[in-house]
KEDOMAR-506074 format. One record per atom (N, C-alpha, C): residue number from 1; atom name; x negated, y, z; residue in three letters. Coordinates in nm, 2 decimals. Example, Ala and Ser with C-alpha at 12.3 -4.5 7.8 and 13.67 -1.06 7.14 Angstrom:
<rs>
1 | N | -1.32 | -0.57 | 0.78 | Ala $
1 | CA | -1.23 | -0.45 | 0.78 | Ala $
1 | C | -1.32 | -0.33 | 0.78 | Ala $
2 | N | -1.28 | -0.22 | 0.71 | Ser $
2 | CA | -1.37 | -0.11 | 0.71 | Ser $
2 | C | -1.29 | 0.00 | 0.79 | Ser $
</rs>
This chain:
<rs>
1 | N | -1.52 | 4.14 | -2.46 | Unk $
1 | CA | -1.60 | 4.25 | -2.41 | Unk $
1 | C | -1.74 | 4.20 | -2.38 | Unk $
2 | N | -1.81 | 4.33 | -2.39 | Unk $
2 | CA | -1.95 | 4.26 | -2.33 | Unk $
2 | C | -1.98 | 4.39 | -2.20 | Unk $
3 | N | -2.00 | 4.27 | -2.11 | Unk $
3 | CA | -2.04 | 4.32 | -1.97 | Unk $
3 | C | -2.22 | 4.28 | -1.93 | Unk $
4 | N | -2.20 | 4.43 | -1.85 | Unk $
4 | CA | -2.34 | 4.35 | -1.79 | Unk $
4 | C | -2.29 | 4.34 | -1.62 | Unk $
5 | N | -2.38 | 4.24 | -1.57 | Unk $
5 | CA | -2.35 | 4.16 | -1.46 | Unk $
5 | C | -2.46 | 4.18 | -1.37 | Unk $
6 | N | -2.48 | 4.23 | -1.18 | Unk $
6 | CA | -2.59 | 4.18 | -1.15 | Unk $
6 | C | -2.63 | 4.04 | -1.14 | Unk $
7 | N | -2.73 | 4.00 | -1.17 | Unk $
7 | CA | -2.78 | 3.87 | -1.19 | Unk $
7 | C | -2.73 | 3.77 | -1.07 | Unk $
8 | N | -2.75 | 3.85 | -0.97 | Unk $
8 | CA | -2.73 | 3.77 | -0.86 | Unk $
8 | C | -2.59 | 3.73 | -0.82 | Unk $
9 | N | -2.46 | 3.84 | -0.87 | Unk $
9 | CA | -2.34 | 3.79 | -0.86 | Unk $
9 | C | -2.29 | 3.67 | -0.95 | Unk $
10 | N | -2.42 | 3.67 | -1.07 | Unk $
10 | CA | -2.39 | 3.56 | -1.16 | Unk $
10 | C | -2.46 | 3.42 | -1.11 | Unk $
11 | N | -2.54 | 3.45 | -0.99 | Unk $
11 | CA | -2.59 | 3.31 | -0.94 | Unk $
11 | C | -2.72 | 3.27 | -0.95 | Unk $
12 | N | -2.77 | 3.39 | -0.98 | Unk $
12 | CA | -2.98 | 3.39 | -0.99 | Unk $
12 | C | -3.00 | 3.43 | -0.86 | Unk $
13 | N | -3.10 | 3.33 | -0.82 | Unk $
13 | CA | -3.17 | 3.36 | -0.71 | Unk $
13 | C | -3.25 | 3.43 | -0.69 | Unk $
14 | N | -3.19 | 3.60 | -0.73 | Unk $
14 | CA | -3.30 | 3.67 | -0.72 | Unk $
14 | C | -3.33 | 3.80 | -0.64 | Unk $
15 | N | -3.20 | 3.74 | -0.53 | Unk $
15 | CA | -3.22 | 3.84 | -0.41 | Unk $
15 | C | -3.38 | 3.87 | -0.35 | Unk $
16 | N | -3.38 | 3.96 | -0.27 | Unk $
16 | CA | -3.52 | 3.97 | -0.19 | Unk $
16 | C | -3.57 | 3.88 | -0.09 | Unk $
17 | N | -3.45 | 3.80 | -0.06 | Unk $
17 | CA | -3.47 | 3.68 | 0.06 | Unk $
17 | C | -3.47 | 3.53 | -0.02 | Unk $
18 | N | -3.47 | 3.55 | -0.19 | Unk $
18 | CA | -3.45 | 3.40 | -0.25 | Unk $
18 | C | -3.32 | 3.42 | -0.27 | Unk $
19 | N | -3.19 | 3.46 | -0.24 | Unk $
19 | CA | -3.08 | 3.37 | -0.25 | Unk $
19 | C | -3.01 | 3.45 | -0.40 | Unk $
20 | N | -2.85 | 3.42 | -0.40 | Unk $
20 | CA | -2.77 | 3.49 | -0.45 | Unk $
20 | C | -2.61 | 3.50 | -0.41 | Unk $
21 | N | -2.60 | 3.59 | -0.49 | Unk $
21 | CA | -2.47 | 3.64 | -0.40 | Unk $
21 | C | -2.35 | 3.55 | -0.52 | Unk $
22 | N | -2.42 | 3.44 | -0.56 | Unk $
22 | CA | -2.24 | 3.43 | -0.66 | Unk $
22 | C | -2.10 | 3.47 | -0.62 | Unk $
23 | N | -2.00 | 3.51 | -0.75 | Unk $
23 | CA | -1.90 | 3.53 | -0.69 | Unk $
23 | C | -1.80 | 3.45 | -0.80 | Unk $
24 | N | -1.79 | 3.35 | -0.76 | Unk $
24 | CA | -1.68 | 3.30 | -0.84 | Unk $
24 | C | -1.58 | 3.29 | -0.88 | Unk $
25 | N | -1.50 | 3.39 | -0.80 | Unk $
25 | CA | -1.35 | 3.47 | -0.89 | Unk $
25 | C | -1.37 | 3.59 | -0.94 | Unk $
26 | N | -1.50 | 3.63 | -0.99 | Unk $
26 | CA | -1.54 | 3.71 | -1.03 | Unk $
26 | C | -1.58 | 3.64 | -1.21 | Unk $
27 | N | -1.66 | 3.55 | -1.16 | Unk $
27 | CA | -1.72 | 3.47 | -1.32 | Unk $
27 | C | -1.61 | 3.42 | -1.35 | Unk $
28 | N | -1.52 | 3.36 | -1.30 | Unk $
28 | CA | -1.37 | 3.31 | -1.39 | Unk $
28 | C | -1.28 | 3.39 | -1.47 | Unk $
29 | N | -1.26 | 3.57 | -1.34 | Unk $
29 | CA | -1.25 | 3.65 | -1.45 | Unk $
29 | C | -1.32 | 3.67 | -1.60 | Unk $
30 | N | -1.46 | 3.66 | -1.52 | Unk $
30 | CA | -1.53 | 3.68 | -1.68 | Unk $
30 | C | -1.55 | 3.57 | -1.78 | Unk $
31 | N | -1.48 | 3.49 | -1.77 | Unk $
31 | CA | -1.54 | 3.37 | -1.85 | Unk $
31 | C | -1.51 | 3.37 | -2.02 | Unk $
32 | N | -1.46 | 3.44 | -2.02 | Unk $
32 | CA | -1.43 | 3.47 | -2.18 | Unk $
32 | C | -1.51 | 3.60 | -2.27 | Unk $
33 | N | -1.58 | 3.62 | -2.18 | Unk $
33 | CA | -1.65 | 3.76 | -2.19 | Unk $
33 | C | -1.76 | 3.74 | -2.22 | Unk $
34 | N | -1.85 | 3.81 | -2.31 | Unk $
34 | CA | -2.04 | 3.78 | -2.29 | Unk $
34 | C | -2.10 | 3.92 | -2.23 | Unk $
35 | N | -2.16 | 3.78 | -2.12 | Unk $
35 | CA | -2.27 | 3.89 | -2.03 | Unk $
35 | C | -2.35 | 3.90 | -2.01 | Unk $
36 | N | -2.43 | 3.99 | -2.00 | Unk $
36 | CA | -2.56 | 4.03 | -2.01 | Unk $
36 | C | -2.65 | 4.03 | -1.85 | Unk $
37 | N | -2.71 | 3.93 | -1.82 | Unk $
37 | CA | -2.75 | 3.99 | -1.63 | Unk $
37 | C | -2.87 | 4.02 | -1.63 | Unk $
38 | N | -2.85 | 4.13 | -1.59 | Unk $
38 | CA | -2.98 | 4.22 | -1.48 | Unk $
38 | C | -2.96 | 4.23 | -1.35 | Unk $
39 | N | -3.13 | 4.21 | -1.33 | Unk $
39 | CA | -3.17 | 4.27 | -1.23 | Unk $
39 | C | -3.30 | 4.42 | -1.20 | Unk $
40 | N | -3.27 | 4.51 | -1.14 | Unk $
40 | CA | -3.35 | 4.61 | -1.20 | Unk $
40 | C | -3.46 | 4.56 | -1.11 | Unk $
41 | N | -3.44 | 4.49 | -0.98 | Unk $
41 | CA | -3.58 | 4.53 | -0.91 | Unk $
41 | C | -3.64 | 4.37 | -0.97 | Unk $
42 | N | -3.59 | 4.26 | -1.06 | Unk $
42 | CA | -3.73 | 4.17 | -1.12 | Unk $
42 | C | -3.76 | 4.24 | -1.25 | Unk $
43 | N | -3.67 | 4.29 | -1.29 | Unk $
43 | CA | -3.71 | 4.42 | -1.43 | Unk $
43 | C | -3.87 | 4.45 | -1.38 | Unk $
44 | N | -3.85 | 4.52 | -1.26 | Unk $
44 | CA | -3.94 | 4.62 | -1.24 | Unk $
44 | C | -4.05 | 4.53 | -1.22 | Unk $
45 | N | -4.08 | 4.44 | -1.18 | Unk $
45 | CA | -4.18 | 4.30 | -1.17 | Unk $
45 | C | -4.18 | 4.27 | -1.03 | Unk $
46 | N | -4.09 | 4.31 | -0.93 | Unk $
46 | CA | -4.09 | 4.26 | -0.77 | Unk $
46 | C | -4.05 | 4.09 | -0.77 | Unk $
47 | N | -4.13 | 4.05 | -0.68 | Unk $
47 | CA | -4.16 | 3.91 | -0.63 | Unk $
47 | C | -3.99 | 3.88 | -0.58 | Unk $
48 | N | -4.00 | 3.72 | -0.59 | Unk $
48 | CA | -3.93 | 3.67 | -0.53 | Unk $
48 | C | -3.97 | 3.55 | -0.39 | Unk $
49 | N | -3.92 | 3.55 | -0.29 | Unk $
49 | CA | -3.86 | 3.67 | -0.18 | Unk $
49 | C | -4.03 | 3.83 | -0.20 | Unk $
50 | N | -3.95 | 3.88 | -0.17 | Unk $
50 | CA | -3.99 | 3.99 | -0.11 | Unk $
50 | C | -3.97 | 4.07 | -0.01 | Unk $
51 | N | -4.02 | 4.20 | 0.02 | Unk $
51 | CA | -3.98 | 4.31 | 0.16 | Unk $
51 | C | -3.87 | 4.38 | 0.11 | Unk $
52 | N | -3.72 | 4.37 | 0.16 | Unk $
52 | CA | -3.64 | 4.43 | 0.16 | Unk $
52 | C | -3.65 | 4.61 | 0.12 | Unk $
53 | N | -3.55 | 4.64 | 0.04 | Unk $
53 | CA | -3.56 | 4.78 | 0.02 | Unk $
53 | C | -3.46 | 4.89 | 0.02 | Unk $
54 | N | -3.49 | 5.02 | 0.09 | Unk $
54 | CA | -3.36 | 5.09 | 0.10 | Unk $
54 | C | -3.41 | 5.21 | 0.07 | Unk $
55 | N | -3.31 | 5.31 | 0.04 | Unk $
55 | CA | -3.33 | 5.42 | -0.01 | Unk $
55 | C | -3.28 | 5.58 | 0.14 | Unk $
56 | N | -3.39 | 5.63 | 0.13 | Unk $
56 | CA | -3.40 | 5.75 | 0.18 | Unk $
56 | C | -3.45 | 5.89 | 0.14 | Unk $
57 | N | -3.41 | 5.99 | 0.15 | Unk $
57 | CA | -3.39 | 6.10 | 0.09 | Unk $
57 | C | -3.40 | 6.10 | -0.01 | Unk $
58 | N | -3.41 | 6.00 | -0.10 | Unk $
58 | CA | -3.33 | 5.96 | -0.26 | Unk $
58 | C | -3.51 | 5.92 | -0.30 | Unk $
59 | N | -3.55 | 5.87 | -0.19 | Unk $
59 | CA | -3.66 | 5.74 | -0.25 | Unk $
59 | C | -3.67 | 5.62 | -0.15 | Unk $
60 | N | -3.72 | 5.56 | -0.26 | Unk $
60 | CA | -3.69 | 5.38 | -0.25 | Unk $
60 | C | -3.84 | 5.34 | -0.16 | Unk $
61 | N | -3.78 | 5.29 | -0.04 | Unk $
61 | CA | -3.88 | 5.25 | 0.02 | Unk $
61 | C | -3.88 | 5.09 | 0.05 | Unk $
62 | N | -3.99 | 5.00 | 0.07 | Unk $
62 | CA | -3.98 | 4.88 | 0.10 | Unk $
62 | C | -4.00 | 4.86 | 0.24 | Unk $
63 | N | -3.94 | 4.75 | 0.29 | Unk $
63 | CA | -3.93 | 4.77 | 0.48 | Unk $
63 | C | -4.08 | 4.76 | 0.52 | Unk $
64 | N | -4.17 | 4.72 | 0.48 | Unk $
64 | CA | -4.32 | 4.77 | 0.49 | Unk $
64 | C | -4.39 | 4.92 | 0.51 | Unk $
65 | N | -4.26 | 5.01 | 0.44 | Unk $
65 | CA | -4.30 | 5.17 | 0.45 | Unk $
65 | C | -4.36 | 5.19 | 0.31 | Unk $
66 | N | -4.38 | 5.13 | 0.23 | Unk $
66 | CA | -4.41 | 5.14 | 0.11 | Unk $
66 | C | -4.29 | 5.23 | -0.04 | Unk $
67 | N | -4.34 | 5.33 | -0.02 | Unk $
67 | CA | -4.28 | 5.41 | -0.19 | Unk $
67 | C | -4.26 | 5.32 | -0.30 | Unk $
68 | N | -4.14 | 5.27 | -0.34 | Unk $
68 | CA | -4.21 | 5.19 | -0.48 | Unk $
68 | C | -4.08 | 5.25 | -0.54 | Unk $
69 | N | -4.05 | 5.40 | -0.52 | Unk $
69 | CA | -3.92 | 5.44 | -0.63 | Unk $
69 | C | -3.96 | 5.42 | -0.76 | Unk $
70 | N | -4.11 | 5.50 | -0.81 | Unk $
70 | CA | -4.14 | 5.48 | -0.94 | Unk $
70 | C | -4.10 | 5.35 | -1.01 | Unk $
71 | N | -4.19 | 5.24 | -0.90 | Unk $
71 | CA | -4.19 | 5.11 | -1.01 | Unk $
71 | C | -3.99 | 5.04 | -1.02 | Unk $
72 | N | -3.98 | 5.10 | -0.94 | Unk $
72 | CA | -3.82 | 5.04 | -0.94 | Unk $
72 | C | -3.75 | 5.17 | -1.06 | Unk $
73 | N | -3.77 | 5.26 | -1.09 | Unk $
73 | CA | -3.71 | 5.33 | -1.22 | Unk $
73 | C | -3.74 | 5.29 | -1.29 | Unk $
74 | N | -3.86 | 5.21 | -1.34 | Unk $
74 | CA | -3.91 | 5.14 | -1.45 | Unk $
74 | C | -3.79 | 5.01 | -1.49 | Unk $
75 | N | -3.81 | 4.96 | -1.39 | Unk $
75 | CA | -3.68 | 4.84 | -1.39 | Unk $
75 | C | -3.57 | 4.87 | -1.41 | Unk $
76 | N | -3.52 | 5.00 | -1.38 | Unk $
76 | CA | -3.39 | 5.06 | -1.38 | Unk $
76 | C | -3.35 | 5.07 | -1.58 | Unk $
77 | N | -3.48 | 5.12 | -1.59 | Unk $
77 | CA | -3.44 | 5.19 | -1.77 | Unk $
77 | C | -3.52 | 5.04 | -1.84 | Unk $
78 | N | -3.56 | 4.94 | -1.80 | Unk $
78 | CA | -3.55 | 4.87 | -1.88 | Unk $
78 | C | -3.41 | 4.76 | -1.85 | Unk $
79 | N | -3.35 | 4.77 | -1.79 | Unk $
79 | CA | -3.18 | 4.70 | -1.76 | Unk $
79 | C | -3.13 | 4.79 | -1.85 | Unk $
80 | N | -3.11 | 4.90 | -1.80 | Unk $
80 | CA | -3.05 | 5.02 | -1.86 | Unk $
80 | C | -3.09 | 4.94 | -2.09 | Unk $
81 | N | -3.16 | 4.96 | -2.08 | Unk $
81 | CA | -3.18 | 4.90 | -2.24 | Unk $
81 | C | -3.11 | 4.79 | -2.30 | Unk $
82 | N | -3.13 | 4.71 | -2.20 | Unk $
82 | CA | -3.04 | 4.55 | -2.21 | Unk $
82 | C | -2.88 | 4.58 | -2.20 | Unk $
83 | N | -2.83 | 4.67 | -2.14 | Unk $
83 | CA | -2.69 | 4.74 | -2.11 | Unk $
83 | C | -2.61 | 4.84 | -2.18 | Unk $
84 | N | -2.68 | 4.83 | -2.26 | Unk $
84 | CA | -2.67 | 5.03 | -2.32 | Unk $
84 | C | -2.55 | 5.00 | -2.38 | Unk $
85 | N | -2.50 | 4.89 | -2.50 | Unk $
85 | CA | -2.38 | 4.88 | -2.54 | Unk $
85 | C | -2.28 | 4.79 | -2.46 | Unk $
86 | N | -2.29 | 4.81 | -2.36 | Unk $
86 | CA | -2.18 | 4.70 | -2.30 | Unk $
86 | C | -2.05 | 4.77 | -2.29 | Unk $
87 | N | -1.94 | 4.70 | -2.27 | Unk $
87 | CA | -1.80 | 4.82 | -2.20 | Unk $
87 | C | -1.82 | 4.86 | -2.09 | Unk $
88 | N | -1.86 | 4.73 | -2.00 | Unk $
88 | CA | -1.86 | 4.83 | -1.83 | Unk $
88 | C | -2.00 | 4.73 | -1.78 | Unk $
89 | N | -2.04 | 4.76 | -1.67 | Unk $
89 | CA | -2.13 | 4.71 | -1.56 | Unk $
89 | C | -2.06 | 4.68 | -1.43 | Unk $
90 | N | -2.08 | 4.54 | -1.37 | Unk $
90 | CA | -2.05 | 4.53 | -1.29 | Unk $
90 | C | -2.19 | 4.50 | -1.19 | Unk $
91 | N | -2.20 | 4.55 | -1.04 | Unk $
91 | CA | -2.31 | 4.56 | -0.98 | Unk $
91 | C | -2.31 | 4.49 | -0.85 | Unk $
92 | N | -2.42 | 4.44 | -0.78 | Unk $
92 | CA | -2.38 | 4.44 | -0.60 | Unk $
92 | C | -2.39 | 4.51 | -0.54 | Unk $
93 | N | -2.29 | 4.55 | -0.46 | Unk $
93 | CA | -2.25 | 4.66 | -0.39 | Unk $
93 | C | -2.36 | 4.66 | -0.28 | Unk $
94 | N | -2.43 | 4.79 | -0.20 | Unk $
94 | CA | -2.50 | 4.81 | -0.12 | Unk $
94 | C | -2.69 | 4.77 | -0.16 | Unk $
95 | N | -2.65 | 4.76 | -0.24 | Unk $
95 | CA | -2.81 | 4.73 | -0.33 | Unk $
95 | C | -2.86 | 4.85 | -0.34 | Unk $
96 | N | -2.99 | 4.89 | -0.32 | Unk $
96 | CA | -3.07 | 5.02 | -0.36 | Unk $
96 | C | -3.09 | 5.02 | -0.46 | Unk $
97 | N | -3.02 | 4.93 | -0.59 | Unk $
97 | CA | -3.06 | 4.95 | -0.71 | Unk $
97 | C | -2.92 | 4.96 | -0.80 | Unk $
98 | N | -2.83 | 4.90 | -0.72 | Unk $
98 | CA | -2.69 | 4.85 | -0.78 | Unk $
98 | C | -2.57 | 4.90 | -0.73 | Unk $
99 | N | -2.61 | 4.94 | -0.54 | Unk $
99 | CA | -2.52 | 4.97 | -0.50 | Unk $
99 | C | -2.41 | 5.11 | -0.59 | Unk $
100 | N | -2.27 | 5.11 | -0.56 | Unk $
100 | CA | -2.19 | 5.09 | -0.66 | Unk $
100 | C | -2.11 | 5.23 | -0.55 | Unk $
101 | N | -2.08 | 5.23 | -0.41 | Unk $
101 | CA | -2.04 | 5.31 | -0.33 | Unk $
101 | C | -2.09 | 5.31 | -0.22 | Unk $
102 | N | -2.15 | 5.21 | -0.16 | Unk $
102 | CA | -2.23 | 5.21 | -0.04 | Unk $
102 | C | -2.42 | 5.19 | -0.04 | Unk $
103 | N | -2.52 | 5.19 | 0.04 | Unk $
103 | CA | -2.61 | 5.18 | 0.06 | Unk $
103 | C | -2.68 | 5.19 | 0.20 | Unk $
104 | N | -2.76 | 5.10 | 0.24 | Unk $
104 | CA | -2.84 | 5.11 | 0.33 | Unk $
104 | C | -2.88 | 5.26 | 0.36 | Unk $
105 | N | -2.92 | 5.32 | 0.45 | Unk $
105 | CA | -2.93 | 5.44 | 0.50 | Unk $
105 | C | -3.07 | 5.46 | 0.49 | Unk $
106 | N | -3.19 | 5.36 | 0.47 | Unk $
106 | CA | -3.29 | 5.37 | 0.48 | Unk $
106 | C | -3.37 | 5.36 | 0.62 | Unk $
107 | N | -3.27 | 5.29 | 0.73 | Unk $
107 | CA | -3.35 | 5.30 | 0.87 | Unk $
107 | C | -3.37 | 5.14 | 0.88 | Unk $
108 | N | -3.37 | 5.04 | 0.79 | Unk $
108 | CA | -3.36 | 4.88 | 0.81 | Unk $
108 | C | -3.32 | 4.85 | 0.92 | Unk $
109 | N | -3.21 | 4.89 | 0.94 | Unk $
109 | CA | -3.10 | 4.88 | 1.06 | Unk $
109 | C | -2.98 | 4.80 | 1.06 | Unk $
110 | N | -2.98 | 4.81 | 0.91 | Unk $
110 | CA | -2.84 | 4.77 | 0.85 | Unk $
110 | C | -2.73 | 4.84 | 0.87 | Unk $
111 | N | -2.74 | 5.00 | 0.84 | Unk $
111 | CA | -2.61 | 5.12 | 0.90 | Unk $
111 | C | -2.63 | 5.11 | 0.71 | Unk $
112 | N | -2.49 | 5.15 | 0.68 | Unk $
112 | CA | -2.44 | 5.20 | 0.53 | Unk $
112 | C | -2.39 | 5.32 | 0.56 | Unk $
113 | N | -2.43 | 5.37 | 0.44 | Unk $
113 | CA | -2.41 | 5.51 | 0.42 | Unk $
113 | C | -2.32 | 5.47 | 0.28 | Unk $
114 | N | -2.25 | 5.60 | 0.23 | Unk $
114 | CA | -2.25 | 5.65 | 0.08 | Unk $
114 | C | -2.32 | 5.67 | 0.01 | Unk $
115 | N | -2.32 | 5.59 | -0.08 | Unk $
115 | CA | -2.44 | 5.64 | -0.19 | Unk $
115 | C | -2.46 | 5.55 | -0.32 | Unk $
116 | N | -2.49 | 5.56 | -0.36 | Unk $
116 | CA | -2.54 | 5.50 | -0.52 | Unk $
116 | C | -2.69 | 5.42 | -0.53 | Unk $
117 | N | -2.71 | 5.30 | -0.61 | Unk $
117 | CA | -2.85 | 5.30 | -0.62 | Unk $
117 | C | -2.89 | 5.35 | -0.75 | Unk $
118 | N | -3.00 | 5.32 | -0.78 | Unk $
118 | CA | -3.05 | 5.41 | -0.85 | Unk $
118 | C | -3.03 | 5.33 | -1.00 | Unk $
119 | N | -3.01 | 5.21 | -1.04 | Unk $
119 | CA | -2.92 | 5.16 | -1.15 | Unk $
119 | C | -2.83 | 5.23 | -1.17 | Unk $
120 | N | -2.71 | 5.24 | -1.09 | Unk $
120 | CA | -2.58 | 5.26 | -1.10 | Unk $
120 | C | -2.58 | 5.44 | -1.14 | Unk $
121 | N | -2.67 | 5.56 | -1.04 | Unk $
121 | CA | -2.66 | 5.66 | -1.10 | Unk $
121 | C | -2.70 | 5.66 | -1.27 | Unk $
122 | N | -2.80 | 5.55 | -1.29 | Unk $
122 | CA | -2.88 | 5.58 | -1.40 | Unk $
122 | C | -2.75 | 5.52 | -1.52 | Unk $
123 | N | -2.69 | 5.43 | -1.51 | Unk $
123 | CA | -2.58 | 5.43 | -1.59 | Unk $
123 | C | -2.47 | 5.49 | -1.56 | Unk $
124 | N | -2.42 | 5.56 | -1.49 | Unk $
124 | CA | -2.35 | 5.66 | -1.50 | Unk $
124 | C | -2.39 | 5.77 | -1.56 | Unk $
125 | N | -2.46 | 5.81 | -1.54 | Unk $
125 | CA | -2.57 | 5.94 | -1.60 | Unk $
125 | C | -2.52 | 5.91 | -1.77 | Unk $
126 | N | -2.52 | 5.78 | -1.81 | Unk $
126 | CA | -2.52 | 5.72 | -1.95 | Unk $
126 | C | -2.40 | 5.69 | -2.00 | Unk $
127 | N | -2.27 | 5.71 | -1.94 | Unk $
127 | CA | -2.15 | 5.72 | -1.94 | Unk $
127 | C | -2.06 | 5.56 | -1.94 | Unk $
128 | N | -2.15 | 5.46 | -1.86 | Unk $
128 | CA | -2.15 | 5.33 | -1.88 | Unk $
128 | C | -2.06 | 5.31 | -1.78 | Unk $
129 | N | -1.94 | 5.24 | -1.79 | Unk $
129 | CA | -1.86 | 5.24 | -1.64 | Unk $
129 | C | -1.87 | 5.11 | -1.51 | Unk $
130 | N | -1.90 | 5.17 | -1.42 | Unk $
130 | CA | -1.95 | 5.10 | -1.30 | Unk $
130 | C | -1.82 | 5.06 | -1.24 | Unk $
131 | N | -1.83 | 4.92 | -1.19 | Unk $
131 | CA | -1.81 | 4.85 | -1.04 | Unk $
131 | C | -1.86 | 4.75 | -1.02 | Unk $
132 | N | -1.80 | 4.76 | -0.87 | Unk $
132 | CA | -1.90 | 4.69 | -0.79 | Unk $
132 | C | -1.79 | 4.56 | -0.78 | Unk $
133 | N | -1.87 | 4.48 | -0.72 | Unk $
133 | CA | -1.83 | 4.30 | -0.71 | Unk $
133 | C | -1.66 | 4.31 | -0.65 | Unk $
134 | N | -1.63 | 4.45 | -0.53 | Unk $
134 | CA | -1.51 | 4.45 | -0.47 | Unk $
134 | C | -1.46 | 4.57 | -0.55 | Unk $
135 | N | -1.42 | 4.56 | -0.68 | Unk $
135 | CA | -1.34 | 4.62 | -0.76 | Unk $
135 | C | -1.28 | 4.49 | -0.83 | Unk $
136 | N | -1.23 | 4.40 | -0.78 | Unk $
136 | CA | -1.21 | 4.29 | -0.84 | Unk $
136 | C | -1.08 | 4.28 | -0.91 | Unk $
137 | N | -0.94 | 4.38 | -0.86 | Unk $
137 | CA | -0.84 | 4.38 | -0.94 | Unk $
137 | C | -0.84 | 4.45 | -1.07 | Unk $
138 | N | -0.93 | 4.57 | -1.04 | Unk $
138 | CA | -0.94 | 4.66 | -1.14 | Unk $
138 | C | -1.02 | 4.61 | -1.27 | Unk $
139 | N | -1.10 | 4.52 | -1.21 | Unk $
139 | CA | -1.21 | 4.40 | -1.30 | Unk $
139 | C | -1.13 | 4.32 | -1.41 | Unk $
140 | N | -1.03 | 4.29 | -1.30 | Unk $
140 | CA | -0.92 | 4.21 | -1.42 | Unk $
140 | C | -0.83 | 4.26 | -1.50 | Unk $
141 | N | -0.77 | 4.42 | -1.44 | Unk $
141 | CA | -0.68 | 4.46 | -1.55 | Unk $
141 | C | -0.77 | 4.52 | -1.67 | Unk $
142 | N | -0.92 | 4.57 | -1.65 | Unk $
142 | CA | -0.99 | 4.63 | -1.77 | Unk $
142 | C | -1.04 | 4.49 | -1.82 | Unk $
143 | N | -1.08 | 4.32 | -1.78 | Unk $
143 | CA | -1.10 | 4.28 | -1.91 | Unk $
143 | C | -0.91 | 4.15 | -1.92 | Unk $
144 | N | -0.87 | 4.19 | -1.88 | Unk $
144 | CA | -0.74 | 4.10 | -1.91 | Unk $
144 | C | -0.71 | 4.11 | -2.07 | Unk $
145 | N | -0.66 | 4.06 | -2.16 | Unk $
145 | CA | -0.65 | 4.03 | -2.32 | Unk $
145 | C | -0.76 | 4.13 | -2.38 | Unk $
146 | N | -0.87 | 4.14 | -2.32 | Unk $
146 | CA | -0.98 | 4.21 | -2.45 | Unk $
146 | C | -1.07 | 4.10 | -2.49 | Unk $
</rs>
C-alpha cells in the first residue's frame, strides 16, 4: 500500500516547537508499506520552531493573532498533490492542519474541541481515507496482508 504519513509521526522535526511526535508501533505497522510524509504547514513555507496555530471560526490563526489560513491552504493542496494516489492518510491528531477528530478551539488555552484541520477536510473532500495516529487497530487491519 502506499500511505501518506504526517511527517512528524514519522519522526521529522517539524513540529512548531522543533520536535516530533514519532510513533513507533505505528512505523512497524507500516514497515512494509511506502510512504509518503507530509507536512502541510512546511509545504506552506512556515519556519521551524515557530508560533503555534489554531483554528477559529474555520480560520487559521497563529498564537501571535496573525491570519495565515491562506498561506496554510497553499500547503494543504500542495500535500494534497504528493497524496493524491495513496490508499489512506494517516495524520496527527489535534493539528490545525491534520487534526483527524479533535482540534484546538482557537483560545491557545489548550481546550479541544471537534473538528478537522484543514488537510484532513481537504482530503476527505478528495475521497482519501483519514486517520489519525489513535486509529491504530484499525491501521492494522486495513494494511495487514496488502
Amino acid at each position: 500500500m502506499k500511505i501518506g504519513i504526517s511527517a512528524c509521526l514519522a519522526g521529522d522535526k517539524v513540529r512548531y516547537d522543533g520536535t516530533d511526535k514519532k510513533n513507533e508501533e505505528l512505523l512497524k505497522i507500516l514497515k512494509d508499506h511506502e510512504l509518503i510524509k507530509i507536512c502541510p504547514e512546511m509545504a506552506a513555507g512556515f519556519p521551524v520552531p515557530r508560533e503555534s496555530l489554531e483554528i477559529k471560526d474555520g480560520k487559521v490563526y497563529s498564537s501571535g493573532g496573525k491570519d495565515v489560513t491562506e498561506k496554510l491552504k497553499k500547503g494543504t493542496l500542495k500535500c494534497l498533490e504528493m497524496i493524491r494516489d495513496c490508499d489512506m492518510v494517516i495524520l496527527k491528531e489535534r493539528s490545525p492542519s491534520c487534526g483527524t477528530y479533535r482540534i484546538y478551539d482557537g483560545s491557545f488555552s489548550g481546550k479541544l474541541i471537534e473538528g478537522q484541520g484543514l488537510f484532513t477536510r481537504l482530503c476527505l473532500e478528495h475521497n482519501i481515507p483519514v486517520y489519525s495516529e489513535n486509529d491504530i487497530e484499525e491501521i492494522r487491519r486495513k494494511t495487514a496482508g496488502a
